[in-house]
N, C-alpha and C positions, 0 to 999 in steps of 0.2 A: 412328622409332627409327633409330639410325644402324646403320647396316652393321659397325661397327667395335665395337658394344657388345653384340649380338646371340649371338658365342661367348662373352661373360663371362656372359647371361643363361642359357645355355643348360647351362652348367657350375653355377652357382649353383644353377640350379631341380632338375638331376640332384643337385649333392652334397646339400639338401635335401630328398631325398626321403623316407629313412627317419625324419629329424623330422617332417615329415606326417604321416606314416606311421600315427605313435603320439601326431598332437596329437589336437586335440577329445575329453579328458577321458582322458587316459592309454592307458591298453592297450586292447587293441582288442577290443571287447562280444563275452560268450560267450553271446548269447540266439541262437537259431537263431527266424527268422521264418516263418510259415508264411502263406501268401493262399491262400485255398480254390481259387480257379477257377486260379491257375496249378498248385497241388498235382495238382488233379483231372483237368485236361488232360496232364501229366505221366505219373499213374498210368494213364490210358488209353492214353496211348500205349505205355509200355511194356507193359499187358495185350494190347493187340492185335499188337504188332511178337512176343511170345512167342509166345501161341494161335497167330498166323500161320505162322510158323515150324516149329511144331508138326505143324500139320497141313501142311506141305511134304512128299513125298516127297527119299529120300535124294539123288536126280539133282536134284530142283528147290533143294535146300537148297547142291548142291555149287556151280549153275550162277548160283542168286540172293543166299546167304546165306551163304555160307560161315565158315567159323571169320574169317576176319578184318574182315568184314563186320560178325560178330555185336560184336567186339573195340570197331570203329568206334562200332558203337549205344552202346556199353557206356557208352564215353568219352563221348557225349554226353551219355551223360542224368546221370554223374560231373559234369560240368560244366556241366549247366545247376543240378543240385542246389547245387551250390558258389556258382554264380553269384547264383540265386535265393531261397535257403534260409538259409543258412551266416550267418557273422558279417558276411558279404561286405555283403548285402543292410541289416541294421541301420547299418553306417557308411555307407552309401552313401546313407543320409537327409540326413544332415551332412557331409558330404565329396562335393563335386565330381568331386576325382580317387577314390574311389573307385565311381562313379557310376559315371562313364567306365571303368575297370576293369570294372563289370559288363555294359555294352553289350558292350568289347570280347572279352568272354571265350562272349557270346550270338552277334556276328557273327563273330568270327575265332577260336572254340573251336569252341561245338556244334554250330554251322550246318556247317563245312565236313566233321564226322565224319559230321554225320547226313544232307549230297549222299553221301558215299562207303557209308553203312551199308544203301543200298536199302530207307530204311524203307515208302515207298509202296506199292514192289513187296511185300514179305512182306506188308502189311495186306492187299492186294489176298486171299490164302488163307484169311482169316474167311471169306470166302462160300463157297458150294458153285458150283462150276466152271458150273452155268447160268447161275446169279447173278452169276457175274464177268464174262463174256460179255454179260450185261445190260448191268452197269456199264457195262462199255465201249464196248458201243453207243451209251448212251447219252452216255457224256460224249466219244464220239467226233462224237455229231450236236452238241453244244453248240457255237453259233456260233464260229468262231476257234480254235476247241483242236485238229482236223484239221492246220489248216495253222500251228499255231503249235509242233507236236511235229516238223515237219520242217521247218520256213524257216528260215532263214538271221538272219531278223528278229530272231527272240523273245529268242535270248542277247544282242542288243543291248538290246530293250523288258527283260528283265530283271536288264541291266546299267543301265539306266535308274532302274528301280523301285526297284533296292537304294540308288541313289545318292540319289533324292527320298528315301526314308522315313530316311535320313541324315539329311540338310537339314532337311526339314520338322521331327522329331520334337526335333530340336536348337535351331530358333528360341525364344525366351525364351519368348513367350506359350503356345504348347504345350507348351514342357519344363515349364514353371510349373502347367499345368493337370493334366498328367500325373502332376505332382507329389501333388496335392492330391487326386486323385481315382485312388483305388484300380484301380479297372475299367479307367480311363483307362490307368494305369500298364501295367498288364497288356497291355492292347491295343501298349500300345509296344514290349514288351518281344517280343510277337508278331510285329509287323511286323519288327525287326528280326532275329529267326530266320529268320522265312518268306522274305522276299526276299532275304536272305544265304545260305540254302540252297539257293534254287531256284539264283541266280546261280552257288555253289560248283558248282552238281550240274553246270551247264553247260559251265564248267571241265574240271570232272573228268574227263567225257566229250567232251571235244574232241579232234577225228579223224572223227568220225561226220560224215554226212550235213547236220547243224545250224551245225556248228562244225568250223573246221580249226582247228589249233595257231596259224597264226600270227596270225588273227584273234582269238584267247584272250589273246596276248601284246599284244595292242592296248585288248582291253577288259581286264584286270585291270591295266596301266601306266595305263590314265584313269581306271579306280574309284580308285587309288591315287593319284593324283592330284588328284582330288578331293576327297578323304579330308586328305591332307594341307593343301590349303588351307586346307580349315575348321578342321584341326587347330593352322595359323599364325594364322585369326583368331581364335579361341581364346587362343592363349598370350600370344599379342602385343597382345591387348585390354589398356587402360592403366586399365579400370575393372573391377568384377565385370559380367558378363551378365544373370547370373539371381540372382533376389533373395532367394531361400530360400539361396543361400549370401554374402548380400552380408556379414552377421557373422564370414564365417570371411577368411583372406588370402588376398590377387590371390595366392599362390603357390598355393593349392591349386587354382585355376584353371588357373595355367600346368602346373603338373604336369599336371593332365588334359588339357588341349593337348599335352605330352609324349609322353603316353602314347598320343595317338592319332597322334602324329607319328610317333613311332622306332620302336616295338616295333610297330605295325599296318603303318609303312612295312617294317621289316623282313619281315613274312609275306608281303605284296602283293611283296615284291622274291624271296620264295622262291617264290610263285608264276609269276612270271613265270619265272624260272630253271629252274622245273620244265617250263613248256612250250615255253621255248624248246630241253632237252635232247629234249622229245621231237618236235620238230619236227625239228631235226636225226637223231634216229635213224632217222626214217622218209622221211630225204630220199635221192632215189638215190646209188649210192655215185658214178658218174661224168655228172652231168646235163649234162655237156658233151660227153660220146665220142656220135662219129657211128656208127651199126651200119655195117657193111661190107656190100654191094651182096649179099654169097653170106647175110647174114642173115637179107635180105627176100625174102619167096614172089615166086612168079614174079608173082601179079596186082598187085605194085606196082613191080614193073621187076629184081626178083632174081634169080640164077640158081636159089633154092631150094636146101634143106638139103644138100642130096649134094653141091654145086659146093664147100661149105665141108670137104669131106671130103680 
């Protein structure tokens, strides 16, 4: 496609969005869909992030869980019910782009509230304090998990991870499969929570020992990067991909390319914006001023504190 015809596609497939929107058989379906095993994993988890909580003391609640912590969970589980439930989920049988609208609302909605809402941490308080101590013995001896909570590695290996279950889950023959098989679906729709959460959580907490800020701004500019690619061969495909939508139009395609283009590049570009402010906050205010000779102790050649008096 030529380079010259590229913004008239780009303008066309945006101002056609809202007739998408409301094709494939008029207004858009008010059945609310329910799948057992994704319902039942939902409801568990919100039973146990509550009990959890619960049984927190006031200090543990202020230090792990706090009101906006709780606010965070809240939102997620707000938007995976929307994402998975709602009318979202029956158009997303027949509609591409809104397919794509419900991955993207699984990895760049719930996943990055539920890195920030410490749901691990609170489940950890079902057990009784020996019992937790167990756990963590135990999944402390589990090969890799010791050195995978403090190297340097793992936010790369799970900036990896997020980027394959991308890839993979989006190739024709698996999206096709996933399509047809309920269980399968499901498993997809896990993977992309799971490795979009762990990867957010890594983010979120960079500065620590794991991660500095500006290695965050390297890995959330290459997932987005990434992201974006497949989001161009997507849109710019000249046929349909997958064949459960080969009867609807190449536009409802390109709009899902769209949408994983602008509006996904848009969060990856506010996330990098957000670590790159805190990189900078936490940079010294003068990392170029030399200390004055009266500011270093005598054992590395200063006259010590009183000479600066």
């Amino acid at each position: 496609m030529s380079r010259h015809r590229f913004p008239y596609l780009i303008a066309t497939v945006l101002a056609a969005m809202p007739v998408a929107a409301s094709a494939h058989g008029g207004e858009m379906p008010e059945r609310w869909s329910i799948e057992p095993v994704a319902l039942a994993l939902l409801l568990v988890s919100v039973l146990t992030y509550t009990c959890g909580r619960l049984r927190m003391s006031r200090s543990q609640r202020a230090a792990i869980a706090p009101a906006s912590r709780v606010l965070a969970y809240a939102g997620a589980v707000l938007v995976l019910v929307a994402a998975l439930f709602s009318p979202i989920d029956a158009r997303a049988d027949d509609s591409f782009a809104w397919h794509m609208a419900q991955h993207l609302m699984l990895m760049l909605g719930a996943a990055p509230l539920l890195a920030l809402s410490n749901t691990h941490l609170v489940a950890l308080f079902n057990l009784p304090i020996g019992q937790r101590r167990q756990a963590g013995r135990f999944v402390s001896r589990t090969p890799g998990v010791r050195a995978g909570g403090s190297s340097r590695l793992a936010p790369m290996v799970a900036a990896l991870l997020f980027a394959l279950g991308l890839w993979l889950w989006h190739a024709p023959r698996l999206y096709e499969d996933a399509l047809a098989n309920e269980q399968l679906h499901t498993l997809e729709h896990l993977t992309f929570l799971v490795t979009a959460a762990v990867f957010w959580r890594m983010i979120a907490t960079s500065g620590d020992r794991r991660l500095d800020a500006g290695t965050s701004i390297v890995l959330v500019t290459l997932v987005g990067l990434q992201g974006n690619l497949l989001a161009a061969l997507i849109t710019l495909a000249p046929e349909p991909l997958y064949a459960s939508y080969a009867s609807q139009p190449l536009l409802d395609q390109q709009i899902a390319g769209l949408l994983m283009w602008v509006p996904a590049g848009l969060i990856y570009l506010a996330a990098t914006v957000i670590a790159i402010a805190r990189l900078v906050r936490h940079a010294p205010r003068d990392p170029l001023r030399v200390p004055r000779i009266c500011e270093l102790g005598p054992e590395n050649g200063g006259a010590g504190a009183e000479a600066c008096l």
